[in-house]
N, CA and C atoms as an extended XYZ file, in Angstrom:
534
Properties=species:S:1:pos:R:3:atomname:S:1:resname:S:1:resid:I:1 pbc="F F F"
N        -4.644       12.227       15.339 N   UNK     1
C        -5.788       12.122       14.450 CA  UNK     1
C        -5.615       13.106       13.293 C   UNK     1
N        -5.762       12.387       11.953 N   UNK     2
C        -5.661       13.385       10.591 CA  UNK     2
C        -7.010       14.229       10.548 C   UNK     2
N        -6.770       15.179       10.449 N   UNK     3
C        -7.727       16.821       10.077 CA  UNK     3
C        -7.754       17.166        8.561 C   UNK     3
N        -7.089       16.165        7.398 N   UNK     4
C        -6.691       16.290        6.380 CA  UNK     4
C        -8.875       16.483        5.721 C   UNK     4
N        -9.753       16.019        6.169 N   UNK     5
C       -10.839       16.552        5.613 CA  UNK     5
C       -11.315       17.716        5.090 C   UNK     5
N       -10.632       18.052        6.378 N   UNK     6
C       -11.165       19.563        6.906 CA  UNK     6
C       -10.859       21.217        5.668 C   UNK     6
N        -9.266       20.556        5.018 N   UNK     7
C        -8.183       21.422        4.514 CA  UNK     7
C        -9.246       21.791        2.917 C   UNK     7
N        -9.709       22.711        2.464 N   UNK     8
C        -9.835       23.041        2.072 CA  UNK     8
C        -8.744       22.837        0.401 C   UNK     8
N        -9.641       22.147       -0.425 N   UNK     9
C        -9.024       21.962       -1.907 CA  UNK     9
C        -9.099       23.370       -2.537 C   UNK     9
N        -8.190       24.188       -3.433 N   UNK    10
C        -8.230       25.454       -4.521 CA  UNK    10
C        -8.180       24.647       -5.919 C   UNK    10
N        -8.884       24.664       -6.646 N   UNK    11
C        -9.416       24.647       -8.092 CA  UNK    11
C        -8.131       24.945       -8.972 C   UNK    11
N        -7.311       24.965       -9.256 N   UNK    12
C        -6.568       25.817      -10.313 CA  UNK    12
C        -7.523       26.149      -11.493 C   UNK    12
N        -6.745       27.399      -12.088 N   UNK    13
C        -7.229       27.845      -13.561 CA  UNK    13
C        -7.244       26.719      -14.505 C   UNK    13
N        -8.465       26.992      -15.197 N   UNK    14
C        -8.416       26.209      -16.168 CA  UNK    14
C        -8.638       24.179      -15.644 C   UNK    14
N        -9.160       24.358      -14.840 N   UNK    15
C        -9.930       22.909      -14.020 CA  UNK    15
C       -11.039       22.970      -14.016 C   UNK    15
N       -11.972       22.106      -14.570 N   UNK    16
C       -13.443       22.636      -13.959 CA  UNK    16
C       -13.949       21.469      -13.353 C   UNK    16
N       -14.624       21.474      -12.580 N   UNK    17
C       -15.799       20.510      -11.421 CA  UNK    17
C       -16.939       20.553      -11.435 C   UNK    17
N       -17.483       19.374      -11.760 N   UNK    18
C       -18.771       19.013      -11.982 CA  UNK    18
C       -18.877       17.960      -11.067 C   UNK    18
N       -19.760       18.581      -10.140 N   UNK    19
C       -20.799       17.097       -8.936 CA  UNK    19
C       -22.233       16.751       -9.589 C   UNK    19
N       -22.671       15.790       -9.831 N   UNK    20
C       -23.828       14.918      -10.578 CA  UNK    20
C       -23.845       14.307       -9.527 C   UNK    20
N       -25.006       14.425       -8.178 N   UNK    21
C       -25.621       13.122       -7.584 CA  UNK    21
C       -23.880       12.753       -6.735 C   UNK    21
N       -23.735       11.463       -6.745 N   UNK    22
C       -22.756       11.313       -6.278 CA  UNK    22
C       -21.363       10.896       -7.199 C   UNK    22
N       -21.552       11.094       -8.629 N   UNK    23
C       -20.552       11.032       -9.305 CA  UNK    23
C       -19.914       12.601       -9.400 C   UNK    23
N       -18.788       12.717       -9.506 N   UNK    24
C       -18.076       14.203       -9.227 CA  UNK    24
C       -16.823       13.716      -10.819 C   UNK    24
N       -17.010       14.824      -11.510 N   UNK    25
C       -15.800       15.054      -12.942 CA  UNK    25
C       -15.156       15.757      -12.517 C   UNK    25
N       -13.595       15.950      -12.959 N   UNK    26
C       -12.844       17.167      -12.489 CA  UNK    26
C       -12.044       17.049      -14.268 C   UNK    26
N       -12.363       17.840      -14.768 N   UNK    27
C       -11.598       18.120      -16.041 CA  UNK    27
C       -10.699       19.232      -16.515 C   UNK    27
N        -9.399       18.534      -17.106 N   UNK    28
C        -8.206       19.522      -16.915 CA  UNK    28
C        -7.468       19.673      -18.288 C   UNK    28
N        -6.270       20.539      -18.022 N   UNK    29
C        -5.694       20.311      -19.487 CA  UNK    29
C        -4.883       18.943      -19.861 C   UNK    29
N        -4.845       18.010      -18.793 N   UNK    30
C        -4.197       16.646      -19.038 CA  UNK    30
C        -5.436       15.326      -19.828 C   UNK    30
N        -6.592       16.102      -18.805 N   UNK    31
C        -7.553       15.083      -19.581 CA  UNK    31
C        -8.285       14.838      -17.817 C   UNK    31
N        -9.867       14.221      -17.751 N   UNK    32
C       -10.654       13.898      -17.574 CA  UNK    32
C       -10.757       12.663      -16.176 C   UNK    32
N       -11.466       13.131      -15.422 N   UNK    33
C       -11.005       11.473      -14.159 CA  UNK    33
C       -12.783       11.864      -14.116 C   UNK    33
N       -13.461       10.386      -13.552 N   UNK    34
C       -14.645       10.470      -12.924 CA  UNK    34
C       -14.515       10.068      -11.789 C   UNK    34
N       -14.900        9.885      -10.170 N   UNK    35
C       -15.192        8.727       -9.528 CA  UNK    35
C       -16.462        9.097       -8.898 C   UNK    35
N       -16.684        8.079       -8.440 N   UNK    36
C       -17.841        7.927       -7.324 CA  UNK    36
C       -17.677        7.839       -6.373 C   UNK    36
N       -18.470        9.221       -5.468 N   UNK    37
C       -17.972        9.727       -3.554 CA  UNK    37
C       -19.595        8.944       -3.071 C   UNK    37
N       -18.752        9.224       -1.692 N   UNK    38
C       -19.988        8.531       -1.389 CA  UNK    38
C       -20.855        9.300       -0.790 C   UNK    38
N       -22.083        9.142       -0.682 N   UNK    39
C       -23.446       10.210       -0.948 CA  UNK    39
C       -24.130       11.155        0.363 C   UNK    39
N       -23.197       10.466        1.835 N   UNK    40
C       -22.945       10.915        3.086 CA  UNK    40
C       -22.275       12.045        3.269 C   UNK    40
N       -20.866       12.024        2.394 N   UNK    41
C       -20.148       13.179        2.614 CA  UNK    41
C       -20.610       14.467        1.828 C   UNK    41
N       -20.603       15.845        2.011 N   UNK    42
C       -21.440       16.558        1.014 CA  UNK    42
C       -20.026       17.547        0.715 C   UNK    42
N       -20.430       17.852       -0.700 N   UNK    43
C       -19.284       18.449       -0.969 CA  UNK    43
C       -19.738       19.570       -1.794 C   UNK    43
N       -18.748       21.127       -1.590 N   UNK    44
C       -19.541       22.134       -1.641 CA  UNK    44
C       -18.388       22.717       -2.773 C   UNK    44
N       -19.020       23.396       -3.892 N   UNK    45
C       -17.971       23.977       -4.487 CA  UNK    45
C       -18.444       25.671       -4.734 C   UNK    45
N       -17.483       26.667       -4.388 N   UNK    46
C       -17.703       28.300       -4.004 CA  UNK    46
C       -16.589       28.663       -4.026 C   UNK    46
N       -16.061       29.618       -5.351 N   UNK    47
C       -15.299       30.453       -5.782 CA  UNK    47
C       -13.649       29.606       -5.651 C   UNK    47
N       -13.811       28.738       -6.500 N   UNK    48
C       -12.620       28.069       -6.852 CA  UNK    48
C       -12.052       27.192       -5.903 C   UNK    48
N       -13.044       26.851       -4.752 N   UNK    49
C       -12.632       26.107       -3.687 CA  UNK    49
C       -13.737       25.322       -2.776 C   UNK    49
N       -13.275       23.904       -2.757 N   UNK    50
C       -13.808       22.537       -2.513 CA  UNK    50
C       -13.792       22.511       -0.927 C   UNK    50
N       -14.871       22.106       -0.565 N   UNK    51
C       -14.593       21.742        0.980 CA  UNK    51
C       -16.245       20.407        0.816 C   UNK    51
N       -15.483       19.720        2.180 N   UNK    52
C       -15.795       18.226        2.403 CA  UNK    52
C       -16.128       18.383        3.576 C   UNK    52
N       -17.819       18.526        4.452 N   UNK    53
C       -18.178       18.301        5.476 CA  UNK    53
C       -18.946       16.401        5.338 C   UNK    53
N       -19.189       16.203        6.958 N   UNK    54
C       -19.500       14.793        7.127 CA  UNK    54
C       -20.443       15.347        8.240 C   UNK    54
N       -21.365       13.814        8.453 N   UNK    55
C       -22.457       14.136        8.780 CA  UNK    55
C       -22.549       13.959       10.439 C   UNK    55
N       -21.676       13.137       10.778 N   UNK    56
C       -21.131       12.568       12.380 CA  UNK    56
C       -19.851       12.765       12.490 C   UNK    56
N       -19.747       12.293       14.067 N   UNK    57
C       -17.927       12.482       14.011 CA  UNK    57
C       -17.905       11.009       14.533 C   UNK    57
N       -18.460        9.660       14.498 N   UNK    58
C       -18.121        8.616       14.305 CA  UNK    58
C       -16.437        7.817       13.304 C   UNK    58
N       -15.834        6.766       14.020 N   UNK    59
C       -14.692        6.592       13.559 CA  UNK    59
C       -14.942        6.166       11.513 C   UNK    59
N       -15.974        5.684       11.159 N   UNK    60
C       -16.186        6.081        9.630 CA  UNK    60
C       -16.490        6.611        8.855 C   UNK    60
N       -16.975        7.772        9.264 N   UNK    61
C       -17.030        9.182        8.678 CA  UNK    61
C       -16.021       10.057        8.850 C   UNK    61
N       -14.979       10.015        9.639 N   UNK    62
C       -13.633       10.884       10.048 CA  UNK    62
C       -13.113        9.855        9.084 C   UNK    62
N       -13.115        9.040        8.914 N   UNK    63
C       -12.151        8.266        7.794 CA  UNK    63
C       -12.457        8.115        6.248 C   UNK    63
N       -14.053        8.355        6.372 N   UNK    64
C       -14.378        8.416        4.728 CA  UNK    64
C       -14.206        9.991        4.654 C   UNK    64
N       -14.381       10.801        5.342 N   UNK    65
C       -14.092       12.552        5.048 CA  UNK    65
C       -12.817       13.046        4.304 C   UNK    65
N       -11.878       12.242        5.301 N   UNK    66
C       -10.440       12.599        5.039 CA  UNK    66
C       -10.435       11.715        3.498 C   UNK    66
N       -10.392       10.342        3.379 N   UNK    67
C       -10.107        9.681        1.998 CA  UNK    67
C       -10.761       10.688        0.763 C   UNK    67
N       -12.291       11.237        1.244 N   UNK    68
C       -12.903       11.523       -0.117 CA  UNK    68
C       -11.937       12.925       -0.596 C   UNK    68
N       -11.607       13.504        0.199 N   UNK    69
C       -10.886       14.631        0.324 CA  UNK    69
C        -9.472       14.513       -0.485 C   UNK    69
N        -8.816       13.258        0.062 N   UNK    70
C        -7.553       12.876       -0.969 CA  UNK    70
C        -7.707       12.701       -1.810 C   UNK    70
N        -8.871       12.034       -1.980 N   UNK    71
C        -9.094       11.233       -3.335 CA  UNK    71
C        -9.379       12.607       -4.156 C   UNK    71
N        -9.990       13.316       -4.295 N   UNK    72
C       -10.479       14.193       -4.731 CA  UNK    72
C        -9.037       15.594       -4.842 C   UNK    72
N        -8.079       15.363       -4.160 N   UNK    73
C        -7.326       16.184       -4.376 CA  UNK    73
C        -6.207       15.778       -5.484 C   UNK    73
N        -6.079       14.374       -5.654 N   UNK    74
C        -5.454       13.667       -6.305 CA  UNK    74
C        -5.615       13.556       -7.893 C   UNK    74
N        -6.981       13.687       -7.919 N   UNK    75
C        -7.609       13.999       -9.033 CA  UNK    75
C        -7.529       15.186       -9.603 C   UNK    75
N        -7.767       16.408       -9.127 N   UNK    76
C        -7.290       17.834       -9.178 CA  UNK    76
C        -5.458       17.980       -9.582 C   UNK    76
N        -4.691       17.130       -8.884 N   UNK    77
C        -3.400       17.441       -9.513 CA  UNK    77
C        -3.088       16.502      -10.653 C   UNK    77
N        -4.125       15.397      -10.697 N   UNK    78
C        -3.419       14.628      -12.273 CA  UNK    78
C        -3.578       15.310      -13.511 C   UNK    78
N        -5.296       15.894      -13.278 N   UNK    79
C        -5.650       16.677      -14.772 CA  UNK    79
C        -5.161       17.590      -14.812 C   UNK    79
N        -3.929       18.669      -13.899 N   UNK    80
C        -3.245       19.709      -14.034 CA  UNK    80
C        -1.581       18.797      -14.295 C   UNK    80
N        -1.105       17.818      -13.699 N   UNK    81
C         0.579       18.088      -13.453 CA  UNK    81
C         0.635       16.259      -13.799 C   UNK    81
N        -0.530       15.290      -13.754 N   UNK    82
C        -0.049       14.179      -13.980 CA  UNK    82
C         0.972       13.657      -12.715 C   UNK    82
N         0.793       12.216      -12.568 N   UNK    83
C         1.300       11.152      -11.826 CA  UNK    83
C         2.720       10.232      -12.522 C   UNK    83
N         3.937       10.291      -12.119 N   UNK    84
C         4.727        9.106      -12.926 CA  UNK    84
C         5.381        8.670      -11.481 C   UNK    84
N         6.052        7.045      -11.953 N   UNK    85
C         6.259        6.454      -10.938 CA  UNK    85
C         8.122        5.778      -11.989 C   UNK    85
N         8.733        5.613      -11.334 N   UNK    86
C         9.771        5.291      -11.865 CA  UNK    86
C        10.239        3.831      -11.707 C   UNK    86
N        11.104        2.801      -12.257 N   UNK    87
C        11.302        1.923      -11.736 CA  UNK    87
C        12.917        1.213      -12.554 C   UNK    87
N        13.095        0.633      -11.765 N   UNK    88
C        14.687        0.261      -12.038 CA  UNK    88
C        14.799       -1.039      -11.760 C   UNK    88
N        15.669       -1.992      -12.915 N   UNK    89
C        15.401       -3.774      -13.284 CA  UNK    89
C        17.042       -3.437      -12.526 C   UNK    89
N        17.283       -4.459      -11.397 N   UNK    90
C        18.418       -4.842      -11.106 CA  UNK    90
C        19.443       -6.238      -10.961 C   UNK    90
N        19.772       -6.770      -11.613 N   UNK    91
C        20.130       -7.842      -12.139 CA  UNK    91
C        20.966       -8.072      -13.571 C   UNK    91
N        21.615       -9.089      -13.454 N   UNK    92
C        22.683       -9.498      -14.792 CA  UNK    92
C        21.360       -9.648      -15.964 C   UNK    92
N        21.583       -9.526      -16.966 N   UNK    93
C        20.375       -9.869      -18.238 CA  UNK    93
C        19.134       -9.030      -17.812 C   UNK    93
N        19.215       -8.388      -16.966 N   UNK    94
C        16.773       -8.138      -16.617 CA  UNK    94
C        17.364       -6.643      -17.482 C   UNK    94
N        16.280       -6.907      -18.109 N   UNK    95
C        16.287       -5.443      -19.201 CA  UNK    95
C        14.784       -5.975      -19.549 C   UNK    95
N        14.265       -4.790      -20.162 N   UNK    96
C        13.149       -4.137      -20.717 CA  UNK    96
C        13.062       -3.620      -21.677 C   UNK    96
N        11.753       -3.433      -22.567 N   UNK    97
C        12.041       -3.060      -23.873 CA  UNK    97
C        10.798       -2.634      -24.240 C   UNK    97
N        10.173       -1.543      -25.058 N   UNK    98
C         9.081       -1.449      -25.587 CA  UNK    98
C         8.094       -1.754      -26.982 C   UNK    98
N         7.534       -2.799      -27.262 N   UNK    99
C         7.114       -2.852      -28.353 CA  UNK    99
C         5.823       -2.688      -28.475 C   UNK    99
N         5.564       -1.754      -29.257 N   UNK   100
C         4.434       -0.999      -29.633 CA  UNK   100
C         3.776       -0.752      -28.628 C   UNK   100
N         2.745       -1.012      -27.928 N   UNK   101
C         2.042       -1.097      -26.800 CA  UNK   101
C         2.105       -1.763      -25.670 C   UNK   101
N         3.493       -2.891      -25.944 N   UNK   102
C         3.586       -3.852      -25.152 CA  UNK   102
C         4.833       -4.071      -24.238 C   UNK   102
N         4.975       -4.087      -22.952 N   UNK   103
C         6.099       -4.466      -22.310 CA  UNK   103
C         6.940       -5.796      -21.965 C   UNK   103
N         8.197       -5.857      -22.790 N   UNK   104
C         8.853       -7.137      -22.498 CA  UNK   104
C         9.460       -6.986      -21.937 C   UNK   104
N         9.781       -7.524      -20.402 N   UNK   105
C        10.548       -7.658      -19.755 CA  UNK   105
C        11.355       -9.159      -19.533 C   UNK   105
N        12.770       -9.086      -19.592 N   UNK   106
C        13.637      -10.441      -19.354 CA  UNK   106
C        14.122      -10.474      -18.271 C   UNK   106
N        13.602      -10.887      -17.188 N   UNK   107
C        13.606      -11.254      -16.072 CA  UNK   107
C        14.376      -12.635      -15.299 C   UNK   107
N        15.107      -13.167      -16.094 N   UNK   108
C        15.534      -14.254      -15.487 CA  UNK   108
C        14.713      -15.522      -16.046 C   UNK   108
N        13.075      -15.444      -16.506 N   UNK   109
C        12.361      -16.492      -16.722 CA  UNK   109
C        12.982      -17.172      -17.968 C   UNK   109
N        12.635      -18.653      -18.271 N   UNK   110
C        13.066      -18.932      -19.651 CA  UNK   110
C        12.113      -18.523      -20.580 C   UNK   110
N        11.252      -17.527      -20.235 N   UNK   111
C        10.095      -16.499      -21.589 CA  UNK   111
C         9.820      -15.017      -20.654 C   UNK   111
N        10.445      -14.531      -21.716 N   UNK   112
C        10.062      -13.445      -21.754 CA  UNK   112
C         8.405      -12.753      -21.060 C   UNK   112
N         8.283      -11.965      -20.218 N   UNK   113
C         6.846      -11.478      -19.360 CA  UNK   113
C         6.315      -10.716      -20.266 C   UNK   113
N         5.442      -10.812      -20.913 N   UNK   114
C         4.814       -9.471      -21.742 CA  UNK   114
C         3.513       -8.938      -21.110 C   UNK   114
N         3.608       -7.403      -20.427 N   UNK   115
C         2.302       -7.052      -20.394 CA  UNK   115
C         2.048       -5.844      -21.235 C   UNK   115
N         0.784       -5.941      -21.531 N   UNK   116
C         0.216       -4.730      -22.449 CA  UNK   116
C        -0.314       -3.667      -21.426 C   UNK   116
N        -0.017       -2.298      -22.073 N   UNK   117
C        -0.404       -1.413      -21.017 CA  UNK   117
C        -1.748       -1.080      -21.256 C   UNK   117
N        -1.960       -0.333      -20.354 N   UNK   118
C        -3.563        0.240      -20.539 CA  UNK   118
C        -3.402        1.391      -20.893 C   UNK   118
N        -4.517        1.642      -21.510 N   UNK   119
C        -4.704        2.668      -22.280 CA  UNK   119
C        -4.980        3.761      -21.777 C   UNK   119
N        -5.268        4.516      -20.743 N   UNK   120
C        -5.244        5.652      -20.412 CA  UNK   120
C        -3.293        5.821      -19.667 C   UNK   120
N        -2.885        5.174      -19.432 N   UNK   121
C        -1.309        5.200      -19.468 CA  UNK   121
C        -0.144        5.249      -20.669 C   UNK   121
N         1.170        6.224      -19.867 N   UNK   122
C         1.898        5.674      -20.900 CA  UNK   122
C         3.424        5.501      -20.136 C   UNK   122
N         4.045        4.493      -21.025 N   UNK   123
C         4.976        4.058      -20.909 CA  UNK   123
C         6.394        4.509      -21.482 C   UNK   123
N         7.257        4.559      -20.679 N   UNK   124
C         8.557        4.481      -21.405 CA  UNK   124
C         9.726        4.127      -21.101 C   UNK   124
N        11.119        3.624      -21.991 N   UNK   125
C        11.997        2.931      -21.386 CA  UNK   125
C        13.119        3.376      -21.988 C   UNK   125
N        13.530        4.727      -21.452 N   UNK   126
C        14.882        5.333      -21.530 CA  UNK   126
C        15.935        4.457      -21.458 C   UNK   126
N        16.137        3.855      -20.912 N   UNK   127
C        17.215        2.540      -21.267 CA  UNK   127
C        16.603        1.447      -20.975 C   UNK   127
N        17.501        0.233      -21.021 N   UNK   128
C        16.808       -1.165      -20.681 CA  UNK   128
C        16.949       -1.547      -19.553 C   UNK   128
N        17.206       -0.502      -18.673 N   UNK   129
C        16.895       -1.128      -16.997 CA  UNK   129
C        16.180       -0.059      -16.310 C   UNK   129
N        15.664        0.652      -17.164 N   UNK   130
C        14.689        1.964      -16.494 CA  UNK   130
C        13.075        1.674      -17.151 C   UNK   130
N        12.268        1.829      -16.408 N   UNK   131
C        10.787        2.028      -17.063 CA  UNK   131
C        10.139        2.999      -16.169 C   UNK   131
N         9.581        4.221      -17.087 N   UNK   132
C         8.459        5.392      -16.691 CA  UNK   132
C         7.067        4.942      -16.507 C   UNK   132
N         6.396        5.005      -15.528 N   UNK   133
C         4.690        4.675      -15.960 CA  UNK   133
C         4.316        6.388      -15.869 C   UNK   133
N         3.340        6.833      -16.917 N   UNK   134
C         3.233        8.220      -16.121 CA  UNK   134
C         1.553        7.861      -16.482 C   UNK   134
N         0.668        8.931      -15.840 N   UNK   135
C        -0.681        9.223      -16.185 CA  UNK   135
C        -1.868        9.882      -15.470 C   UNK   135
N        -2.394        9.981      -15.442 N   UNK   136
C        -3.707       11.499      -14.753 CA  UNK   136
C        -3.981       10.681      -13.307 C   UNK   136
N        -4.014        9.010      -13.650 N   UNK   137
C        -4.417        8.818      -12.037 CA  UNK   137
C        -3.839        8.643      -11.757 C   UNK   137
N        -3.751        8.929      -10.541 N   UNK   138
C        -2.596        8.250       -9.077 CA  UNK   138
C        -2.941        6.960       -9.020 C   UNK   138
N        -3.824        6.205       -8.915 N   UNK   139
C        -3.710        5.127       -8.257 CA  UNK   139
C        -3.714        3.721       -9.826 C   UNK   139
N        -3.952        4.336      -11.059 N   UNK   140
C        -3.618        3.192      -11.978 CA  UNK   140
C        -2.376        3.616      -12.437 C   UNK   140
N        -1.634        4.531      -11.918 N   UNK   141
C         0.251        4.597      -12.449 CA  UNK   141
C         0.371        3.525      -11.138 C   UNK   141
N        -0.358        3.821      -10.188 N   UNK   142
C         0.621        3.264       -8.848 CA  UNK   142
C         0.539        1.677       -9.245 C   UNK   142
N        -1.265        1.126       -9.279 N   UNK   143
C        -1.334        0.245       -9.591 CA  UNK   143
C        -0.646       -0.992      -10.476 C   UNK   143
N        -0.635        0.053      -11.888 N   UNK   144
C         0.074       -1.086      -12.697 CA  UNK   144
C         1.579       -0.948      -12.623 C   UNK   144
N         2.278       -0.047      -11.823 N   UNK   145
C         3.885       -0.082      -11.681 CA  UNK   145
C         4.298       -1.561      -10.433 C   UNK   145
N         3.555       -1.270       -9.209 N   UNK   146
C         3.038       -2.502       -8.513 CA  UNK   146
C         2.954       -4.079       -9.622 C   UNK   146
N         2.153       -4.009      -10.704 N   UNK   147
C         1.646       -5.422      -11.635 CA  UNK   147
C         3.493       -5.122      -11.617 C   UNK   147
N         4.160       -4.503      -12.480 N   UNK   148
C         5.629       -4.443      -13.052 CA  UNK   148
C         6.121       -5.203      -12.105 C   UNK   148
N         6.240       -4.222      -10.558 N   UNK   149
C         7.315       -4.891       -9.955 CA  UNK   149
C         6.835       -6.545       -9.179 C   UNK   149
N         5.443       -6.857       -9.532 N   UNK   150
C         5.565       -7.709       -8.285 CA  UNK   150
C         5.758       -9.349       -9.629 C   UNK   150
N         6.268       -9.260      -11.019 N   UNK   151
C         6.857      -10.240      -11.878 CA  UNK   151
C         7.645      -10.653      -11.312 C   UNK   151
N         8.658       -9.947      -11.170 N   UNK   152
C         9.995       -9.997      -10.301 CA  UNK   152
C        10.699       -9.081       -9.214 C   UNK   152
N        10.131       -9.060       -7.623 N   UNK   153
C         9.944       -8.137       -6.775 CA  UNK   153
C        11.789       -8.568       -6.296 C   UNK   153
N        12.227       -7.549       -5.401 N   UNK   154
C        13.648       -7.209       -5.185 CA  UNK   154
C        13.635       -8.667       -4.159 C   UNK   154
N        14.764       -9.648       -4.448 N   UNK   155
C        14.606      -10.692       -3.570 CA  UNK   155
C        15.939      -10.169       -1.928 C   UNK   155
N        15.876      -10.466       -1.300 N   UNK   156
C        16.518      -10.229        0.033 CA  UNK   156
C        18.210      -10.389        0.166 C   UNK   156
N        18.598      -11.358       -0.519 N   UNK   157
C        19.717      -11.851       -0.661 CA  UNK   157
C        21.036      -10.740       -1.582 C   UNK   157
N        20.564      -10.998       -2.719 N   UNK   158
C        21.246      -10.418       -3.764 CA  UNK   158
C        20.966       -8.619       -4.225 C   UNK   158
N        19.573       -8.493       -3.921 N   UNK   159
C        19.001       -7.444       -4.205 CA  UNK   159
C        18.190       -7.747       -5.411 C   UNK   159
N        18.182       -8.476       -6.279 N   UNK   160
C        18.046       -8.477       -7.700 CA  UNK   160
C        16.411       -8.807       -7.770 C   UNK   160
N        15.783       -7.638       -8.629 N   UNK   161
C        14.601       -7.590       -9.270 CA  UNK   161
C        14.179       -6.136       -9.488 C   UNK   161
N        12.693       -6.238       -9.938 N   UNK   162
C        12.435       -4.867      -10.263 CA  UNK   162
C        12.185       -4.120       -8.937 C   UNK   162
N        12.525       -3.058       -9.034 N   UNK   163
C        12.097       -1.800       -7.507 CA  UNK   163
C        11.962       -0.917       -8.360 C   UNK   163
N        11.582        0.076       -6.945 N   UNK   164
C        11.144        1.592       -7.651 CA  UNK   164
C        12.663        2.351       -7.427 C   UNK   164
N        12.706        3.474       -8.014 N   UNK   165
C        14.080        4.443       -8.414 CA  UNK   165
C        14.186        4.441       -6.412 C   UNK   165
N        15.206        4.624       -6.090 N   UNK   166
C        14.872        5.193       -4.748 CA  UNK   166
C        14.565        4.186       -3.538 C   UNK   166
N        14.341        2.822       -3.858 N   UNK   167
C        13.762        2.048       -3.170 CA  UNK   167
C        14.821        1.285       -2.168 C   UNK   167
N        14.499        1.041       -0.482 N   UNK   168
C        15.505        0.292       -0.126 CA  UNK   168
C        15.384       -0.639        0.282 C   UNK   168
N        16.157       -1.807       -0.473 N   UNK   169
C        15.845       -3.137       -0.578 CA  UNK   169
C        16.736       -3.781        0.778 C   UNK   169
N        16.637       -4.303        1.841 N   UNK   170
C        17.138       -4.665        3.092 CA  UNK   170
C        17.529       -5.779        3.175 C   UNK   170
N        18.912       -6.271        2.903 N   UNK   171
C        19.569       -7.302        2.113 CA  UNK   171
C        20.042       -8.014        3.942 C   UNK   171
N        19.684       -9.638        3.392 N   UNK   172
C        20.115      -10.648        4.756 CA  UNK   172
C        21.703      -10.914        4.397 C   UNK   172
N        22.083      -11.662        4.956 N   UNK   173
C        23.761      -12.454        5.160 CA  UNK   173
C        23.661      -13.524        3.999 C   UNK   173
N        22.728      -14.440        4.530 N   UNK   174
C        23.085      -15.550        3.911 CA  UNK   174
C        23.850      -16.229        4.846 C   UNK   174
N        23.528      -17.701        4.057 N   UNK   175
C        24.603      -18.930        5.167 CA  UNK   175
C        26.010      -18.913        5.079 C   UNK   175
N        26.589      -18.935        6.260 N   UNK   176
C        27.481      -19.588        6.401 CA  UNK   176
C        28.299      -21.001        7.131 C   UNK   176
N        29.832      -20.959        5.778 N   UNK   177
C        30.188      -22.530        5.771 CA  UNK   177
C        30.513      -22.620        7.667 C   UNK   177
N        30.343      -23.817        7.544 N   UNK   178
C        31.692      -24.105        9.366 CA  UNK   178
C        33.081      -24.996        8.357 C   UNK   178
């Protein structure tokens, strides 16, 4: 059983925290996250450090304790150090490219995939088989790197599509002749 509730968050310098009701700000030198906790868990802030009690020890309150707790710690390291996720096009022709705001990727399709990024993200494409997502949240770098890879996800056979840097793609045989 995770105790991860329990662990006590530290503030860094230059972070500040604001709880409103059940909306909580954490603002940093990267820039700004809001979310909404939920109004069961109470959360206490005293001399640069966060702690997360719950009101039962029922199996959904040990599970919303611990999440609000991540969630909330996650937030604390984007507006200090930021989130990037890496990703790598593997295949003959799949390259990538950046125009202005917009991502083209050549994927094998006979048209080109274009998605536009969002705007609290940013993008970049050190070469044409590498793309950076970086940005304050964890979960819209994770999110829209996920939209990237699942255009063209790593197929089984060959290996070939987008993955993340690092990723291991678990390749079958394939048929054979008699």
């Amino acid at each position: 059983m995770s105790r991860i509730g329990y662990k006590p968050v530290e503030i860094p310098s230059g972070v500040e925290v604001k709880a409103d009701g059940d909306q909580v700000t954490v603002k940093g030198p990267k820039g700004t996250l809001t979310r909404t906790v939920s109004d069961e868990i109470t959360m206490t802030v005293k001399d640069n450090v966060v702690t997360f009690e719950r009101p039962s020890n029922d199996n959904k309150m040990r599970a919303l304790h611990g999440a609000t707790r991540a969630n909330f710690n996650n937030m604390v390291e984007g507006v200090t150090k930021g989130y990037k996720k890496d990703l790598e096009l593997v295949g003959v022709g799949y390259r990538a490219q950046l125009k202005g705001k917009t991502l083209v990727l050549n994927l094998g399709y006979s048209n080109p995939v274009e998605l536009a990024t969002p705007a609290d993200l940013q993008l970049e494409v050190p070469d044409n088989t590498h793309i950076t997502v970086s940005g304050i949240s964890k979960q819209r770098v994770g999110d829209f790197a996920a939209e990237i890879r699942a255009v063209r996800s790593p197929e089984p056979y060959k290996g070939k599509g987008v993955r993340y840097v690092g990723e291991y793609v678990r390749r079958k045989e394939g048929k054979t002749g008699k």
